[in-house]
C-alpha positions as CSV (number, residue, x, y, z in Angstrom):
1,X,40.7,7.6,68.7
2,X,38.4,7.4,65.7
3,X,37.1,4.2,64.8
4,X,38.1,3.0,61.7
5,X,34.8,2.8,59.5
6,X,33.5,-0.1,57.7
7,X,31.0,-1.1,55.0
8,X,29.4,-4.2,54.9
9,X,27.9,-5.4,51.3
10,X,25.5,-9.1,51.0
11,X,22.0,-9.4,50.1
12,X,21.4,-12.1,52.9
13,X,20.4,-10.9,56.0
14,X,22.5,-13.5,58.0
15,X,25.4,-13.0,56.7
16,X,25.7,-9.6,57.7
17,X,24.3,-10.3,60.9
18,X,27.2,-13.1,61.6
19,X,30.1,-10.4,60.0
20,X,28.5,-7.8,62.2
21,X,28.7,-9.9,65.4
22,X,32.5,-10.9,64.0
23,X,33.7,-7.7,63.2
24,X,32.2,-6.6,66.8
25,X,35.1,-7.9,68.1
26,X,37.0,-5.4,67.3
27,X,36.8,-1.7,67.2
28,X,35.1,-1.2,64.3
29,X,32.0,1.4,63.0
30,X,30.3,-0.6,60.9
31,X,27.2,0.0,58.4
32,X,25.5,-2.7,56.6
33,X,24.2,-2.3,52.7
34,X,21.9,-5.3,51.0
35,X,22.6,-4.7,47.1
36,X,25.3,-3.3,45.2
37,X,23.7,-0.1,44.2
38,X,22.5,1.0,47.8
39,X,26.6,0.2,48.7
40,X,27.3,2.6,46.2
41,X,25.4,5.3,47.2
42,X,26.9,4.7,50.6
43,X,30.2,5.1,49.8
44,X,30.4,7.8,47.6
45,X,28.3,9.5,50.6
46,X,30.6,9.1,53.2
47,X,34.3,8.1,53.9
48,X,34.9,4.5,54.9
49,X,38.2,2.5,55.6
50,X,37.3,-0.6,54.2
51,X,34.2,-2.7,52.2
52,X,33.4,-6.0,52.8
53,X,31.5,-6.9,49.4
54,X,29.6,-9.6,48.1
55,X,30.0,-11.2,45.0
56,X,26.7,-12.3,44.3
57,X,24.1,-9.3,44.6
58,X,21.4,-8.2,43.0
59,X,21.3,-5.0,40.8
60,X,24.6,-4.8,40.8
61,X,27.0,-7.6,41.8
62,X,30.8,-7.1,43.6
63,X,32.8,-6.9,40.8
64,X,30.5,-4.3,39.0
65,X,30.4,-1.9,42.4
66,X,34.1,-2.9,42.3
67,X,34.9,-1.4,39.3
68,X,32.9,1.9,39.6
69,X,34.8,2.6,43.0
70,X,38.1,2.2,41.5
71,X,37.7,4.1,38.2
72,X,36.5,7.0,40.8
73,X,40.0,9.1,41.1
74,X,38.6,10.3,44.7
75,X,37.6,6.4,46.0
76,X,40.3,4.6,44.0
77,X,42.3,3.8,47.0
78,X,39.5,2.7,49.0
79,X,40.4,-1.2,50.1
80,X,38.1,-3.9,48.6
81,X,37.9,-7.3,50.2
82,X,35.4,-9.2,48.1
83,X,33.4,-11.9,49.8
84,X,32.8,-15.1,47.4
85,X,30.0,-17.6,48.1
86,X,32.5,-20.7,46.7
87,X,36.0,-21.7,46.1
88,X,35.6,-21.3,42.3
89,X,38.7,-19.7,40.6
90,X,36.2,-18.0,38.6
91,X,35.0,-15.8,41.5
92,X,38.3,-15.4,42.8
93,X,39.9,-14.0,39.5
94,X,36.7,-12.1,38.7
95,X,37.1,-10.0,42.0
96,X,40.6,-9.5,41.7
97,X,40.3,-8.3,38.2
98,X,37.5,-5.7,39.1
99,X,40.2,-4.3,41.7
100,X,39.5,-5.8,45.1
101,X,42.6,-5.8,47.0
102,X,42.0,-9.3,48.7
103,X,38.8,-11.7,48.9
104,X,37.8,-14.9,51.2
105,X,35.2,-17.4,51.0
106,X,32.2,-18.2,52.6
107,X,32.2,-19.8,55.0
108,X,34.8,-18.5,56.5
109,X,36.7,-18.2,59.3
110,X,36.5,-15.6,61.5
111,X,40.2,-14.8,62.5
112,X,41.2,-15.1,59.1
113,X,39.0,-12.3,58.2
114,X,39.6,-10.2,61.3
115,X,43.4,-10.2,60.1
116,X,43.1,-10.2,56.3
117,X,40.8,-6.5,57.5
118,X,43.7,-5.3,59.6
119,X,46.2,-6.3,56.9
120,X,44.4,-4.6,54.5
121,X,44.0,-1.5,56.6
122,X,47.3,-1.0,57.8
123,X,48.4,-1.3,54.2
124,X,46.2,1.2,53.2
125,X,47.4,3.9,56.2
126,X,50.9,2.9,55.0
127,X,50.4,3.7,51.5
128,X,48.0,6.1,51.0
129,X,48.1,8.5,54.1
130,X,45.0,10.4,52.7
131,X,44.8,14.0,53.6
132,X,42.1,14.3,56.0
133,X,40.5,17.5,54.6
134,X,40.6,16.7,50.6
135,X,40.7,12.4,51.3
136,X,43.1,12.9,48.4
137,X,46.3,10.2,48.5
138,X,49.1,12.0,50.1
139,X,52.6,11.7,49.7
140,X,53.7,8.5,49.8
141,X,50.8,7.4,47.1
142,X,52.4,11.0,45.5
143,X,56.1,9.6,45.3
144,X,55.0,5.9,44.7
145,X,52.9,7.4,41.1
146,X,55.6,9.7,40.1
147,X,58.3,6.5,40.4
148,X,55.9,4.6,38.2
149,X,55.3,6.7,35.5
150,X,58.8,7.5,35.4
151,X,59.6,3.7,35.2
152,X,56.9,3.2,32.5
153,X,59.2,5.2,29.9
154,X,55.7,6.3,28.2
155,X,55.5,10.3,28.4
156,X,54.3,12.0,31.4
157,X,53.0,15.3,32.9
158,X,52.7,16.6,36.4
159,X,51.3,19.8,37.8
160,X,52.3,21.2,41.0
161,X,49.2,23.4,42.4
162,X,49.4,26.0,44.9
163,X,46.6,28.8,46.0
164,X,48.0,32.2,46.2
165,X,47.8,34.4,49.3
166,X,46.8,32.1,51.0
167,X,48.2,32.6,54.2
168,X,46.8,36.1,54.2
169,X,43.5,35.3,53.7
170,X,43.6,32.5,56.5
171,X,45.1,35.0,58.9
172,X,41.8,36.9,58.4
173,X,39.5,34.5,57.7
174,X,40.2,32.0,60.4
175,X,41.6,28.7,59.3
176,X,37.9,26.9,59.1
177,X,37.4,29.2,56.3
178,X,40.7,28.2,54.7
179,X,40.2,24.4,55.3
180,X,36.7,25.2,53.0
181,X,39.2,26.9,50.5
182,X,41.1,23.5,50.0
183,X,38.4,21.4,50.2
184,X,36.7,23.6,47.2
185,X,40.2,23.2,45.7
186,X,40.2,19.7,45.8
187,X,36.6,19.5,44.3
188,X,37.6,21.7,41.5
189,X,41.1,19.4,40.5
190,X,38.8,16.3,40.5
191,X,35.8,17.4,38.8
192,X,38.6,19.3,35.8
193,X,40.7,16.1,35.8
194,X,37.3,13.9,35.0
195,X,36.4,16.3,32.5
196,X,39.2,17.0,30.8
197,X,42.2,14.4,31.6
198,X,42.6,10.6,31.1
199,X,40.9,7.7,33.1
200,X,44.3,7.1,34.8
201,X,44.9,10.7,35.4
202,X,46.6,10.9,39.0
203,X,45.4,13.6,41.7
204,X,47.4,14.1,45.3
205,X,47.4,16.4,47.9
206,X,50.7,17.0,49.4
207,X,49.1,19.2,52.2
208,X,48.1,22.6,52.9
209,X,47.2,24.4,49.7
210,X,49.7,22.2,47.6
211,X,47.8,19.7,45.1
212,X,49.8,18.0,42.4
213,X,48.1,15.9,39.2
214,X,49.7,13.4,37.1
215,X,48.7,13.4,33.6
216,X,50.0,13.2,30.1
217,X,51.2,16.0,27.9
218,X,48.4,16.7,25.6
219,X,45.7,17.3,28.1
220,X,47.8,19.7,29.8
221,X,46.8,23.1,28.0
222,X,43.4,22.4,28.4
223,X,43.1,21.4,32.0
224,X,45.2,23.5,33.1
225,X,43.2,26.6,31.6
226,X,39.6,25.0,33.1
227,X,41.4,24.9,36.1
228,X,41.9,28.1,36.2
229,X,38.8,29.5,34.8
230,X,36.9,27.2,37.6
231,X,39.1,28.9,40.5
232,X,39.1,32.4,39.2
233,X,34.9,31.8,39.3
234,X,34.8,30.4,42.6
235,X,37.6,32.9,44.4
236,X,35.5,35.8,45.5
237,X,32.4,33.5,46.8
238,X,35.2,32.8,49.7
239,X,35.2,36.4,51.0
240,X,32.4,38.8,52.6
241,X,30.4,41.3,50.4
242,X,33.0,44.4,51.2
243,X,35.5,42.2,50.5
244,X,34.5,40.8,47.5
245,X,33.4,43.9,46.2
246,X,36.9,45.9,46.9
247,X,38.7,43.0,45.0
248,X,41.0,43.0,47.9
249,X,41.9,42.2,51.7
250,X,43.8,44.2,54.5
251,X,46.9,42.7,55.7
252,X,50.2,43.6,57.3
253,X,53.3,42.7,55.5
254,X,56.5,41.2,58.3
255,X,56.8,44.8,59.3
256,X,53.8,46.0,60.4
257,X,52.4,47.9,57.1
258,X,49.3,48.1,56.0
259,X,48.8,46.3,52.9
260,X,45.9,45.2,49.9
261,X,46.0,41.9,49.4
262,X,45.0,40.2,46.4
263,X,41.7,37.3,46.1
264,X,43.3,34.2,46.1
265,X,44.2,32.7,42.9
266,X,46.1,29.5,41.9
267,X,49.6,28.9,40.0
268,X,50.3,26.0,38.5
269,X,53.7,24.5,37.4
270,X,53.9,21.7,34.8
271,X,56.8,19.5,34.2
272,X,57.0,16.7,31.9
273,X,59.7,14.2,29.9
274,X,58.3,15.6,26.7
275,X,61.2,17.6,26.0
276,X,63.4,16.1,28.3
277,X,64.8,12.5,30.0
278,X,63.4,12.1,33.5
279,X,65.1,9.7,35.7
280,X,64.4,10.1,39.3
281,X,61.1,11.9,41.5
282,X,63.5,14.5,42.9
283,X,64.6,15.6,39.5
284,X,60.2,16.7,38.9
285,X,60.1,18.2,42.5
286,X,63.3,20.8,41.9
287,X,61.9,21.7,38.6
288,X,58.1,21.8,39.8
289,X,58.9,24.1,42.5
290,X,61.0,26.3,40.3
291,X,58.0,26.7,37.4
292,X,55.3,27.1,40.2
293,X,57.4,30.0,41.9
294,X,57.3,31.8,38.3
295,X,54.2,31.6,37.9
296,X,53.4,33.0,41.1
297,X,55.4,35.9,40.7
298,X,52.5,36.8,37.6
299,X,49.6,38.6,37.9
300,X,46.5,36.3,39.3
301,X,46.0,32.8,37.9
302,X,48.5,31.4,35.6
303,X,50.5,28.1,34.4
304,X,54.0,27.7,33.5
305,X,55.2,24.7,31.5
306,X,59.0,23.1,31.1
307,X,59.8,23.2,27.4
308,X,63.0,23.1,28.1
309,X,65.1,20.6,26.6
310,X,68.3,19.1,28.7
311,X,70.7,20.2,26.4
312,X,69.5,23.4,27.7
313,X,70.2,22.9,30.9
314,X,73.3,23.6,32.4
315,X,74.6,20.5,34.3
């Protein structure tokens, strides 16, 4: 079993020896940080589970670290506990207000913290259920976004993602090769999404080579062509030099013929409640999977949007 892997954040050396020797009791990996900025490095370095974080630091203090983790679409859903050096309400709202799921104060007491850490991790297994290749929320995070925007009445877009041929080229390839391929993916929908979306644009991975990202409808156009254009660039560094330079695989279609498969490309289908009333996350999915399927059935990459309105729609 992995050990669940945890970061510990405080400029004074005894502190994190005494949380070191408290969270030993447990079965926990831990690694230790003495400022703000060195915990940031760490953690956008490597995957953790949880941050213990001081409030007080030097170069940067908790809630600043605090706030740069959660504005980071990719580390958003990393659980904060922030560690305060005194009962003030100032410290306490301060944290809470930068994003830190929970906080406790020093001194404290050692079971308390051991169960506020377990708390806080099994909430985040529960909820987030990151995909272990992309570290993207999964689907419960996926359904849980979708049911919020929807119950926010303001307008709303969402972009179901899928890589073309994809099977095929992991049936050659070899599926280390293909879990590359989504982890590329996954790099290209964040990096896009920062560039060209909103702060509070949504990304999830619903698994295998299906990504979804919740936006709004006037970025849509524009990301959805980067997207594309970013793919299209990437595509044939995933295939060997004969490959590459034929344009094309080999593969066998369900009876046994010979057949040239495609580079992989990437469809996208959008739907929003621009033109159209939205009432429940099943409603998006039946229409996301029915835009994404046309625009697979076009040539290479390509996005389909729902400009339908309901009266449109036969009922």
């Amino acid at each position: 079993m992995v050990k669940p892997r945890i970061l510990i954040v405080d400029d004074d050396p005894d502190i994190l020896d005494v949380l070191e020797i408290t969270l030993s009791e447990e079965n926990y990996e831990i690694i230790k940080a003495t400022d703000g900025e060195e915990a940031l490095k760490i953690i956008k370095a490597k995957p953790f589970d949880l941050v213990l974080l001081d409030y007080a630091m030097p170069k940067m203090n908790g809630r600043q670290v605090c706030r740069e983790v959660k504005k980071d679409i990719l580390l958003r859903h990393l659980p904060i506990i922030m560690v305060t050096g005194k009962g003030e309400v100032s410290d306490k709202v301060g944290g809470i207000d930068a994003g830190a799921d929970d906080y406790v104060v020093k001194p404290f007491e050692p079971k308390e913290l051991l169960a506020r850490i377990r708390m806080a991790l099994r909430r985040t297994a529960r909820d987030l259920e990151a995909n272990p290749l992309s570290r993207l929320p999964g689907n419960i995070s996926i359904l849980n976004e979708l049911s919020n925007r929807i119950e926010s009445k303001a307008l709303f877009a969402v972009c179901y993602i899928d890589i073309d041929k994809f099977k095929s080229y992991n049936d050659k390839y070899g599926f280390e090769h293909g879990d590359e391929v989504i982890r590329e993916t996954a790099r290209i929908l964040i990096q896009v999404t920062q560039q060209m979306g909103n702060p509070n644009d949504f990304i999830g991975h619903i698994g295998g080579d299906d990504f979804v990202i919740v936006t709004t409808p006037n970025t849509i156009d524009n990301l959805c062509k980067k997207i594309i254009d970013e793919f299209e660039k990437k595509s044939p560094s995933f295939y060997n030099d004969t490959d590459r330079k034929n344009g094309y695989i080999i593969g066998f279609d369900r009876q046994g013929k010979e057949q040239k498969i495609p580079l992989l490309s990437i469809s996208i289908g959008v739907v929003t409640n621009e033109f159209r009333k939205i009432e429940h996350v099943a409603q998006i999915g039946e229409v996301g999977a029915e835009l994404k399927s046309y625009a697979k059935s076009l040539e290479r990459s390509n996005y389909v949007k729902d400009q339908r309105k309901s009266s449109d729609i036969k009922k």
